[in-house]
C-alpha positions as CSV (number, residue, x, y, z in Angstrom):
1,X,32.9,-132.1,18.3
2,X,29.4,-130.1,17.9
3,X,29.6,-127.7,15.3
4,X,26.9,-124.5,15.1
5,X,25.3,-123.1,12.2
6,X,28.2,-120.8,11.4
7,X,30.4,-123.6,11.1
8,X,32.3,-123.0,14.4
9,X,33.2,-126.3,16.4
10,X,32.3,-125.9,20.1
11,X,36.4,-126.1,21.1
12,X,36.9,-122.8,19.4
13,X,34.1,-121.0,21.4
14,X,35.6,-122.4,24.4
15,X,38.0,-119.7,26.1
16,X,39.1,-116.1,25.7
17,X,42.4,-117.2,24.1
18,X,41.5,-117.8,20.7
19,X,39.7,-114.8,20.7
20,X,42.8,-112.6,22.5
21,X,45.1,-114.4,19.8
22,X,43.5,-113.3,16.7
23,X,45.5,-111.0,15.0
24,X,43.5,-107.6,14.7
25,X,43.1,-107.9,18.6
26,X,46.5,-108.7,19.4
27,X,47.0,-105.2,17.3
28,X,44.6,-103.6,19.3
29,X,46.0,-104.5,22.8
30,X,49.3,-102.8,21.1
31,X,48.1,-99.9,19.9
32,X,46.3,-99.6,23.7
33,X,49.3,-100.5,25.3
34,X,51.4,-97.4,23.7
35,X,48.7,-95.0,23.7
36,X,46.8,-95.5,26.4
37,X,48.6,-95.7,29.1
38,X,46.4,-92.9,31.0
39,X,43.1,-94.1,30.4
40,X,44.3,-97.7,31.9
41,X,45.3,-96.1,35.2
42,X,41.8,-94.1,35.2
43,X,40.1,-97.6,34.8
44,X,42.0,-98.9,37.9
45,X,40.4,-96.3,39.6
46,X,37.0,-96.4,38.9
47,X,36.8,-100.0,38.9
48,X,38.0,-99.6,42.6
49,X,34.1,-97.6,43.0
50,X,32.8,-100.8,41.4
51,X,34.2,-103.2,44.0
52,X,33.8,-100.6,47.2
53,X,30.3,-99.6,45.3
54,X,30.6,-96.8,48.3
55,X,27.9,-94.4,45.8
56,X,26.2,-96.1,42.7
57,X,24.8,-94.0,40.1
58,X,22.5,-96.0,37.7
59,X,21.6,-94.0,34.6
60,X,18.4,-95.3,33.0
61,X,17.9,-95.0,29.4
62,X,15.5,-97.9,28.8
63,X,12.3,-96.3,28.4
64,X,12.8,-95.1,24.7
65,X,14.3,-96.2,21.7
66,X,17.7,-95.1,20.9
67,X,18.6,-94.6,16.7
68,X,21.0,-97.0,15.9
69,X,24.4,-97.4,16.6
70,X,26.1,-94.4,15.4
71,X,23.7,-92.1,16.5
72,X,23.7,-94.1,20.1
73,X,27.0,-95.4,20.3
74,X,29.0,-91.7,21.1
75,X,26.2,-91.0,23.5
76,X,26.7,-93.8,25.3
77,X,29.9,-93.8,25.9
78,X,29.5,-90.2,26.5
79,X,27.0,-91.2,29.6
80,X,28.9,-93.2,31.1
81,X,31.8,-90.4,30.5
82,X,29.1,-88.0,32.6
83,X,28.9,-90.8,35.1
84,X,32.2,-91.6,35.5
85,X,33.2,-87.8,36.3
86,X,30.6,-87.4,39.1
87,X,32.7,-90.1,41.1
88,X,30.2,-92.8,41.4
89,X,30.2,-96.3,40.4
90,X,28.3,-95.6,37.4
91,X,25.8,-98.1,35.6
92,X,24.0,-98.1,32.5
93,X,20.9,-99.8,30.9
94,X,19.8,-99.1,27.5
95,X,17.3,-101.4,26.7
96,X,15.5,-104.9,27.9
97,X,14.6,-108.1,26.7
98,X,10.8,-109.0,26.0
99,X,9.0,-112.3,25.9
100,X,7.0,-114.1,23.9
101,X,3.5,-112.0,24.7
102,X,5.0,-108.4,23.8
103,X,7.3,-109.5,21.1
104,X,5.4,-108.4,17.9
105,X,4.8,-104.8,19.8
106,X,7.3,-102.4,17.9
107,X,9.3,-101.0,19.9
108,X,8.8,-103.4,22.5
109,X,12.2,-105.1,23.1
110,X,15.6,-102.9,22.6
111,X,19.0,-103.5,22.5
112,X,21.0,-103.0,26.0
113,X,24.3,-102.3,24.7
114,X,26.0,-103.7,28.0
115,X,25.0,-107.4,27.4
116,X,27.5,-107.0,24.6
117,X,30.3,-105.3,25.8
118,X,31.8,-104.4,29.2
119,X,34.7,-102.1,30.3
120,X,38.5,-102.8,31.5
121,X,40.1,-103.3,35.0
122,X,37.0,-104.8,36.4
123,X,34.2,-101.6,35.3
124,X,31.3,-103.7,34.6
125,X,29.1,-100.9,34.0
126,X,26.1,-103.2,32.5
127,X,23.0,-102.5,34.8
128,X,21.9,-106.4,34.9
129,X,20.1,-108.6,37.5
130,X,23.2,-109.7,38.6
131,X,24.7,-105.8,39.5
132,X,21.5,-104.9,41.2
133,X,21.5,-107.6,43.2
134,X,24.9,-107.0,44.1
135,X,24.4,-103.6,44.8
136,X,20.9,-104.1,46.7
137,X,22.3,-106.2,49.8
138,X,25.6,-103.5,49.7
139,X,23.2,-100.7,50.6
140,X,20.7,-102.8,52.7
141,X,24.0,-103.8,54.8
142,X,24.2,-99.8,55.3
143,X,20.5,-99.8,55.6
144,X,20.3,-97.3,52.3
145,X,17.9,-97.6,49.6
146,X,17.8,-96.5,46.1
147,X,16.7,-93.2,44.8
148,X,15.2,-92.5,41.9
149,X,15.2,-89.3,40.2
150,X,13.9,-88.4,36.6
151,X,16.1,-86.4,34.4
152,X,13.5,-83.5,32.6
153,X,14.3,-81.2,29.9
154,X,13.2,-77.6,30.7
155,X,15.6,-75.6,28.2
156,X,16.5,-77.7,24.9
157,X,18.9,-76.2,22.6
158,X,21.0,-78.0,19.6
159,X,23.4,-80.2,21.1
160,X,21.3,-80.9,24.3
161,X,19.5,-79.6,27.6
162,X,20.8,-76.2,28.5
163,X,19.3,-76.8,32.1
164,X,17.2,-79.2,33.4
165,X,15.4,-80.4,36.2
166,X,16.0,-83.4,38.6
167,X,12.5,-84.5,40.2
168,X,12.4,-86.9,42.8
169,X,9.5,-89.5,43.7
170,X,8.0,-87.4,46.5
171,X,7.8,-84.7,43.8
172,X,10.5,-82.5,44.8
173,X,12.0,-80.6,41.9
174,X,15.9,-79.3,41.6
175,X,16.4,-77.4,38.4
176,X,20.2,-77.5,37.2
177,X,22.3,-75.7,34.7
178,X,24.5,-77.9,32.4
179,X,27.3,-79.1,32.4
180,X,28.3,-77.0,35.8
181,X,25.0,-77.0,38.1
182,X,24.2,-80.9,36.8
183,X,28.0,-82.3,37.4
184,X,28.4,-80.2,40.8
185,X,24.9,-81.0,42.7
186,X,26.1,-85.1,41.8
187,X,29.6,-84.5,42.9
188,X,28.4,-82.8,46.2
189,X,24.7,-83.3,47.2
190,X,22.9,-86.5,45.5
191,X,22.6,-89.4,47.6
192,X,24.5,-92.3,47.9
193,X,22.4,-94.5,45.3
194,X,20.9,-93.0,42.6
195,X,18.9,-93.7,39.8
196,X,18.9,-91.4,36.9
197,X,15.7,-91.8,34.3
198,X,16.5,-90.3,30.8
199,X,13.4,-89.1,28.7
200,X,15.0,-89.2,25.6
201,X,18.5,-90.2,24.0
202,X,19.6,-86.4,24.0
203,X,19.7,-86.3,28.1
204,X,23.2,-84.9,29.5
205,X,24.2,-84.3,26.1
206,X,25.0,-80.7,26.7
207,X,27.3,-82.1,29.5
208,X,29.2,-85.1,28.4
209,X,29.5,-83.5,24.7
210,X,32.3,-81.0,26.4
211,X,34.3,-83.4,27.5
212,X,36.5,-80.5,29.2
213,X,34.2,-79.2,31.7
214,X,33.8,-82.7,33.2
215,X,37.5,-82.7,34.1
216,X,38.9,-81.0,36.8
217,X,42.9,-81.3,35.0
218,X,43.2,-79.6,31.3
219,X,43.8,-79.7,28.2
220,X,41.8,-83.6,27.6
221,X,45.5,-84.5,26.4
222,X,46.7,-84.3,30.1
223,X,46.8,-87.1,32.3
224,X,44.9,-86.4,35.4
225,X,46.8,-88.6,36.8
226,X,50.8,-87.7,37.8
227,X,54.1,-89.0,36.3
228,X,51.9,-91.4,33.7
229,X,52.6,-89.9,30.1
230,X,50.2,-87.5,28.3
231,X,47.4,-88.2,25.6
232,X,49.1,-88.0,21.8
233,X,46.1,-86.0,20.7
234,X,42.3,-85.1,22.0
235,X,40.7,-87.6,19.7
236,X,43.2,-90.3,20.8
237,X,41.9,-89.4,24.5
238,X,38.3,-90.0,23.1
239,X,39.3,-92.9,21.9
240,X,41.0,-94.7,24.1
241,X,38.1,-94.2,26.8
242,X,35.9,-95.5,24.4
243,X,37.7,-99.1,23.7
244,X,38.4,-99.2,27.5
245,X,34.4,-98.5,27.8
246,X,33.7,-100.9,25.0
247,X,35.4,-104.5,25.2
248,X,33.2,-107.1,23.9
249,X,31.3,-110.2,26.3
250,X,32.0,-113.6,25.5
251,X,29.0,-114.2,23.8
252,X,30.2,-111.5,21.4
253,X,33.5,-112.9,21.0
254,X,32.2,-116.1,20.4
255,X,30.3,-114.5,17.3
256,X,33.2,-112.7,16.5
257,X,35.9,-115.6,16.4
258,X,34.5,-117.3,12.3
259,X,35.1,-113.6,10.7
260,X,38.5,-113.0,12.9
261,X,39.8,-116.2,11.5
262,X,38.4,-115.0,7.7
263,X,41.1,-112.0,8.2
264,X,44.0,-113.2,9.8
265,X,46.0,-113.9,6.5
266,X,46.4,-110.0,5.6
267,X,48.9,-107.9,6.9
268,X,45.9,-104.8,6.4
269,X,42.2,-104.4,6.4
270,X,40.9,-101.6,4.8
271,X,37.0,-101.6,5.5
272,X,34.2,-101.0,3.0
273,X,30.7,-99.5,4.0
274,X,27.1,-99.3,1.9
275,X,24.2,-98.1,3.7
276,X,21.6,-98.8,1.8
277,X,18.6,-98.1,4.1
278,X,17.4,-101.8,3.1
279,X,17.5,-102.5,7.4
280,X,15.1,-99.5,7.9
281,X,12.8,-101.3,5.5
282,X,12.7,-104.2,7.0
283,X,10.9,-102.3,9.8
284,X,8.6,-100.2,7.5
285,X,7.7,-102.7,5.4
286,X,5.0,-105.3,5.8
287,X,5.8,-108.7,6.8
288,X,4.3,-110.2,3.6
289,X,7.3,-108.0,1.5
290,X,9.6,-110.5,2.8
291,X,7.7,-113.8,2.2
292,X,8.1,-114.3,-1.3
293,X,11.4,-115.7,-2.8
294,X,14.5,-114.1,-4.2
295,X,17.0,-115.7,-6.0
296,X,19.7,-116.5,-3.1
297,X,23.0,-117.9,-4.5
298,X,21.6,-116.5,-7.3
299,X,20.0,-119.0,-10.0
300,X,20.7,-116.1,-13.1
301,X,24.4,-116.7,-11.4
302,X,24.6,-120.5,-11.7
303,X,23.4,-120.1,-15.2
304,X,26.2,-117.8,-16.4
305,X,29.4,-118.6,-17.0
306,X,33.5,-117.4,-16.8
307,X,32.6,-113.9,-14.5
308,X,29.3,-114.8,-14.6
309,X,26.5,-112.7,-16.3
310,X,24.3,-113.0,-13.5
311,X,27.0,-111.1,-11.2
312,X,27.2,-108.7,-14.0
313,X,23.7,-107.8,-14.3
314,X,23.2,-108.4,-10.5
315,X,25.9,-105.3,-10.4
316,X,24.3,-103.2,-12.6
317,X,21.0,-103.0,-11.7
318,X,22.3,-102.5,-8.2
319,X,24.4,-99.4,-9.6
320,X,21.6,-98.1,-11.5
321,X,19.6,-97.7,-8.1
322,X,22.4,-95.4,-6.6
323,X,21.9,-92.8,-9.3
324,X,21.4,-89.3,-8.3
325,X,17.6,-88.0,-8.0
326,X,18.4,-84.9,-10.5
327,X,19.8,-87.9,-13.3
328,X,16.5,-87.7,-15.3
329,X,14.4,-90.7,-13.7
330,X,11.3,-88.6,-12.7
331,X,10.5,-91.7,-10.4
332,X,11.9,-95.0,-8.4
333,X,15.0,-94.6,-5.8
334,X,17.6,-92.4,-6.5
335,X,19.9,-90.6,-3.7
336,X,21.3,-87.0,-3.2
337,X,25.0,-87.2,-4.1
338,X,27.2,-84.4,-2.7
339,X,30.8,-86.1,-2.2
340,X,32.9,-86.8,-4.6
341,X,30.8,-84.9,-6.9
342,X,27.5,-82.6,-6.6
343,X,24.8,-84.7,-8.1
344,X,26.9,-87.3,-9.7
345,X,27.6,-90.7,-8.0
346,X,32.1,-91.7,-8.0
347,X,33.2,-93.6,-11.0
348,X,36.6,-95.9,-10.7
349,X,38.1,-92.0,-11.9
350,X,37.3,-90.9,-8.2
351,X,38.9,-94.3,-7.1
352,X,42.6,-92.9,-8.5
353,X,42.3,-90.4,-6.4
354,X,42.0,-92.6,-3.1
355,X,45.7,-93.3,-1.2
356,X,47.1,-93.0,2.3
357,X,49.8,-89.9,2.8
358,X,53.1,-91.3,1.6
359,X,51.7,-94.0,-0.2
360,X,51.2,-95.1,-4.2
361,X,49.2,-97.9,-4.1
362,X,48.6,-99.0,-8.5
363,X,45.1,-101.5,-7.6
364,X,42.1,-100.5,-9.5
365,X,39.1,-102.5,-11.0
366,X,38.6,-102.6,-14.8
367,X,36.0,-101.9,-16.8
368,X,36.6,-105.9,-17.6
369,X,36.4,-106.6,-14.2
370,X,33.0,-104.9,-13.4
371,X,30.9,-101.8,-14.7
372,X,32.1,-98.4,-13.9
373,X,29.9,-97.3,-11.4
374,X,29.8,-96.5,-7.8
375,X,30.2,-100.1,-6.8
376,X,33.4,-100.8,-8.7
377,X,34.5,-97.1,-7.4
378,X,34.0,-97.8,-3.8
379,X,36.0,-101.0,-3.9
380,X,38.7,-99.8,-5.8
381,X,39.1,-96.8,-3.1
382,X,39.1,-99.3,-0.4
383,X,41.5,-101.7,-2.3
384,X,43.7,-99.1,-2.7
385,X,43.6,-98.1,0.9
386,X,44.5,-101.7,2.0
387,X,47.3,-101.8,-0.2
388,X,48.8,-98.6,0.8
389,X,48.1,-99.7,4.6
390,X,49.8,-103.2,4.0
391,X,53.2,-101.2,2.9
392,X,53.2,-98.9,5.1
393,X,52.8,-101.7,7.9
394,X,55.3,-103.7,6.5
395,X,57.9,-101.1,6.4
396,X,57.6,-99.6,9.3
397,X,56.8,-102.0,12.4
398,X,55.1,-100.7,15.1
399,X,51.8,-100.9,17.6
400,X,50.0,-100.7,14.8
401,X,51.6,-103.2,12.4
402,X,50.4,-106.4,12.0
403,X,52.4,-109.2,15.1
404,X,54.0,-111.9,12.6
405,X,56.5,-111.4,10.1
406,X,54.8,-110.0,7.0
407,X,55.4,-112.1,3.6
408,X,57.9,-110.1,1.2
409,X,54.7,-108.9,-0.9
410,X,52.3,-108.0,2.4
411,X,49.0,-109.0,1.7
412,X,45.8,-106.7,2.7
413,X,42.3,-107.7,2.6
414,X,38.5,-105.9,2.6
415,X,35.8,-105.9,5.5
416,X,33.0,-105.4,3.7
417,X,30.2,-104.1,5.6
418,X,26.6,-103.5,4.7
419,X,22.9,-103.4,5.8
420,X,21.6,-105.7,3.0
421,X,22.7,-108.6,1.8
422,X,24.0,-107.6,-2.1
423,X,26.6,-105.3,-1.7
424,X,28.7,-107.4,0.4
425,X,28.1,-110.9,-2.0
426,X,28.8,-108.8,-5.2
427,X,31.8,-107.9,-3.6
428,X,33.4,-111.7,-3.1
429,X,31.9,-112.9,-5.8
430,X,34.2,-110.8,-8.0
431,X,36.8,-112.8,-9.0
432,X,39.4,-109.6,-9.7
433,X,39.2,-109.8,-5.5
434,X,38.9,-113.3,-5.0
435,X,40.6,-114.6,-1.5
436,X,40.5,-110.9,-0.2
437,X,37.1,-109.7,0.8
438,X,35.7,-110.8,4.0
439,X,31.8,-110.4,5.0
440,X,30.2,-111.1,8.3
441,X,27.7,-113.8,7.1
442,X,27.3,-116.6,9.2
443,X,26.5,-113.6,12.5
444,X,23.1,-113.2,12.0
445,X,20.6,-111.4,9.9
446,X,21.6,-107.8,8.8
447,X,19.0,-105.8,10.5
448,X,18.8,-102.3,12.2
449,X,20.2,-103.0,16.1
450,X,17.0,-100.0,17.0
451,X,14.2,-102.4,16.0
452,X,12.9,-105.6,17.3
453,X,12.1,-106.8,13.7
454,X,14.2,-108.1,11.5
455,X,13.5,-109.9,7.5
456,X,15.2,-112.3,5.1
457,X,13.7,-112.1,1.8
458,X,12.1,-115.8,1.4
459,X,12.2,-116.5,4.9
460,X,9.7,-113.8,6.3
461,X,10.4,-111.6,9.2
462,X,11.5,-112.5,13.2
463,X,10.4,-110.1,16.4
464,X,11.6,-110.3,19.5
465,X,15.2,-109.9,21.5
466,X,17.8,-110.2,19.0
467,X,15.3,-111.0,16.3
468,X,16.7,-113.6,13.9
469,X,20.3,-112.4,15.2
470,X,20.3,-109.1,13.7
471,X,21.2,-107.1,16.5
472,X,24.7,-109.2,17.6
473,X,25.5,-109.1,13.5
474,X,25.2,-105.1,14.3
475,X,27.5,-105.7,17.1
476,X,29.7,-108.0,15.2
477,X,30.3,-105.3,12.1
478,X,30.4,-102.8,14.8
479,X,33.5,-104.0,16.3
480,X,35.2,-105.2,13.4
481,X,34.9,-101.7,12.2
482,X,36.8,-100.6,14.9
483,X,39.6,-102.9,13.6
484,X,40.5,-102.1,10.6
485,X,43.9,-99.5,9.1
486,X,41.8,-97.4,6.7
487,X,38.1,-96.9,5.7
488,X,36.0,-96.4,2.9
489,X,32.2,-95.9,2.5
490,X,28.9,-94.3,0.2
491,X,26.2,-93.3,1.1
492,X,25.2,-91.4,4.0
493,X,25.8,-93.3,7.5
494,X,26.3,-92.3,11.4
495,X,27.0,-95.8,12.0
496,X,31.1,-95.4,11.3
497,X,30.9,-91.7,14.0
498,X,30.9,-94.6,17.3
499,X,32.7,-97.4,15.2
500,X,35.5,-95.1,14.7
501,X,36.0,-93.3,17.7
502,X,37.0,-97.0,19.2
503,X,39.4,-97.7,16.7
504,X,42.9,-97.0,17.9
505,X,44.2,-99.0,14.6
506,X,42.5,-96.0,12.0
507,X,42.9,-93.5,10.0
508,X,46.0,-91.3,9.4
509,X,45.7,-88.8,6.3
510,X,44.0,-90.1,3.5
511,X,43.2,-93.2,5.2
512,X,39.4,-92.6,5.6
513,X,37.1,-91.5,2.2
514,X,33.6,-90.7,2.9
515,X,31.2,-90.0,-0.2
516,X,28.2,-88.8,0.8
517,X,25.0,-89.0,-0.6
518,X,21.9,-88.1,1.1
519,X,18.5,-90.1,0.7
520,X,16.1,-88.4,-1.0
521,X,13.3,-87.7,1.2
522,X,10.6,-88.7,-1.4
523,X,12.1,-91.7,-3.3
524,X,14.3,-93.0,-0.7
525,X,13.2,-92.1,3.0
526,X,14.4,-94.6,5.7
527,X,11.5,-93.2,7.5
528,X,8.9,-95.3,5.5
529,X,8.2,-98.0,4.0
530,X,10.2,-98.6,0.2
531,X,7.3,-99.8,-1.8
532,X,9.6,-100.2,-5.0
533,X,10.0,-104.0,-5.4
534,X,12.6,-103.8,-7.8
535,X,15.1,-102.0,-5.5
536,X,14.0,-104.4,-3.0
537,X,14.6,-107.3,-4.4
538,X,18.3,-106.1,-5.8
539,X,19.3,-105.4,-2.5
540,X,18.1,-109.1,-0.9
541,X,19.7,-111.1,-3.8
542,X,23.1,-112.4,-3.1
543,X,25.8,-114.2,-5.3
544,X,27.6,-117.4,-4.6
545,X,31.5,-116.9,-3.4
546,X,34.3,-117.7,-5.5
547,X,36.8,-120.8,-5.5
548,X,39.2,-118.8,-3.1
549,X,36.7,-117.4,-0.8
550,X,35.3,-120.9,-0.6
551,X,38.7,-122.7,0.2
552,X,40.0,-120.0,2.6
């Protein structure tokens, strides 16, 4: 059969199945199942306002771009939260597709996070041509129209609007209080069709960020709903709207489906993170940056032998890069490391220290492996996590343990995540973790999902929707993040705040390490252009895989 570029035959793109029968899903659906119970009955119930579409509330956010992921992902969610307590069928649009003649325009195409992912029990809450068409002849049946209404800050505080103003076409102006004024004039005076246009990705945060004063039942942990069982925790309430909220499209799944079949051997997944600021860069930086080459597979690589001195000096050039800025170096990148250590980046000695509660997991890279650095550090926290989450799995079936009879030494695996290419081809080239790291190559360019612009050193730079694929790999490392038992990550990051809140699978204690390390605002701002060529080119190298990695 036809086979695409990632190496996927058309058959296995061809139903939901596959997808549904992978194994971190199938764990999902379980973990759902017992803890969610609740938040599948609400579902029922709103998608009954998506089929009546009695009062449709469309909130707007197109207009502006949102930052990333992380900083986007727990606010939309938290809109449609909003929207979902004022009783309407609630929609939402976050971006839109450009052509050809705007492409190059920054800014000009953004992501519209509901091409990607839809919501359970029939809540398709993706504003597309298809829903306003549908919702168009509903109300021209009733002879209704739309309404639209821009959202305008008039008080802004930290943490949101403090009161705002609602200001219809004919210029009529209703200023309302948040949360109460805002969620009581939509429950009891808007029209029937309403469309809400945000100013900026902070609108109704004041609201849906008190995720009490939208419901009319309390504590969160109570079901609203009688005789169906309570919430475990208010986090796992959180969570469980947000993978309700969040189930990915087809499409999605079909670029999902290569890496769920790279982790279906391990009984565990413990996930790795690196953000570099490498996919701010490739925003900032000129287009020429990119158009030279850089060794891919490296060449310095092939040349080397046994672990390969290229993948050795590849490693620590990249680990002398993540030094702090108050190490010496008076110039070139350096970050501002608070966590494990004030100014001082984690060694493998930091690693010991990394286990899940009631677990001794004995992994840990050598100094024979690879150099002691923050690199080898991060991985052997992660490893260590995976092994811990594999026993623990193994010996105590449940939702969250893995469907199929674990092997009598349960095997666990890394999801190594990043936003450039070398962190996550140092780490399966290694041969001390050969056959169990898994990367996301083969989804797309790594990019930043904010920008219509994304760069492969060599290969020069794509604009547009979805340049070059960078925005569904964004997606694609998104959800598998949500997957995982346990989590590990450098660096500062707000991409893991939305990946984990939809993760019903992680992290009990000790299960997620975060060391922190802010960029320095002078020698490593993701707010311009990194003019060092060095660093730049480190980060776009990548290593060949090993023997294992290639036959599994």
């Amino acid at each position: 059969g036809a086979v695409g570029r990632d190496g996927t035959s058309r058959a296995d793109l061809s139903g939901m199945q596959s997808f549904r029968g992978a194994r971190v899903v199938v764990r999902q659906e379980a973990a759902y199942a017992a803890e969610c119970r609740c938040t599948d009955e609400l579902m029922k119930q709103i998608g009954a306002r998506h089929r009546r579409l009695a009062r449709v509330l469309v909130i707007d956010g197109s207009g502006f771009r949102w930052e990333g992921l992380g900083n986007s992902g727990t606010r939309w969610m938290g809109l449609l939260r909003w929207g979902h307590a004022t009783g309407y069928a609630t929609f939402l649009r976050t971006g839109a597709p450009c052509d050809g003649a705007i492409s190059t325009e920054r800014g000009a195409c953004r992501l519209d996070i509901g091409a990607y992912f839809r919501g359970r029990k029939g809540v398709d809450w993706h504003w597309s041509g298809k829903a306003e068409e549908r919702v168009r002849a509903a109300f021209a049946a009733r002879g209704e129209t739309e309404h639209p209404l821009d959202y305008v800050c008039e008080r802004d505080r930290p943490g949101g609007c403090q009161k705002a103003r609602l200001q219809f076409a004919n210029g009529t102006r209703i200023p309302l209080a948040e949360p109460a004024g805002m969620l009581r004039w939509f429950r009891e005076s808007a029209p029937g069709w309403v469309r809400l246009r945000l100013a900026q990705q902070t609108s109704l945060e004041f609201s849906y960020s008190k995720p009490e004063s939208l419901r009319r039942v309390l504590p969160l942990t109570k079901c609203p709903i009688e005789h169906i069982g309570d919430f475990r925790s208010r986090e796992m309430a959180l969570k469980c709207e947000t993978f309700a909220n969040m189930q990915p499209r087809r499409q999605l799944q079909a670029a999902l489906l290569p890496v769920l079949r790279r982790l279906e051997p391990f009984d565990a997944v413990a996930g790795v993170h690196l953000r570099t600021g490498y996919a701010d860069w490739q925003y900032y930086n000129r287009d020429s940056d990119f158009a030279g080459s850089v060794p891919a597979a490296d060449s310095e690589a092939r040349a080397g032998s046994g672990t390969g001195d290229g993948l050795v000096a590849h490693w620590a050039k990249l680990d002398g890069y993540l030094h702090d800025c108050s190490a010496g170096e008076q110039s070139g990148p350096c970050f501002n490391w608070e966590v494990p250590h004030w100014h001082r980046p984690p060694t493998t000695a930091d690693a010991r220290q990394c286990h899940i509660l009631g677990t001794s997991p004995r992994f840990l890279l050598s100094g024979a492996d690879a150099p002691d650095g923050p690199l080898s550090a991060l991985l052997s926290c992660a490893a260590r996590l995976a092994e811990g989450a594999a026993s623990l799995n193994a010996r105590a079936p449940s939702a969250r343990a893995a469907p199929h009879k674990p092997a009598s030494q349960p095997k666990w695996g890394l999801l190594v995540l990043s936003d450039s290419p070398a962190f996550p081809s140092l780490a399966r080239a290694l041969p001390a973790l050969g056959g169990r790291v898994v990367i996301t190559d083969g989804a797309g360019q790594l990019g930043h999902s904010s920008y219509s612009r994304s760069c492969r050193a060599g290969a020069g730079c794509t604009h547009g929707t979805d340049p070059g694929g960078a925005w569904t790999r964004s997606l694609v490392d998104f959800y598998l993040a949500g997957c995982v038992d346990a989590f590990a990550r450098a660096l500062f990051t707000s991409f893991l705040w939305a990946a984990m809140r939809r993760n019903l699978l992680c992290c009990g204690p000790g299960a997620y390490v975060q060391w922190n390390a802010w960029y320095n605002l002078s020698r490593s701002s993701r707010h311009r252009a990194m003019d060092d060529r060095g660093f730049m080119d480190v980060l776009a190298r990548t290593q060949p895989a090993t023997r294992a990695d290639i036959e599994r």
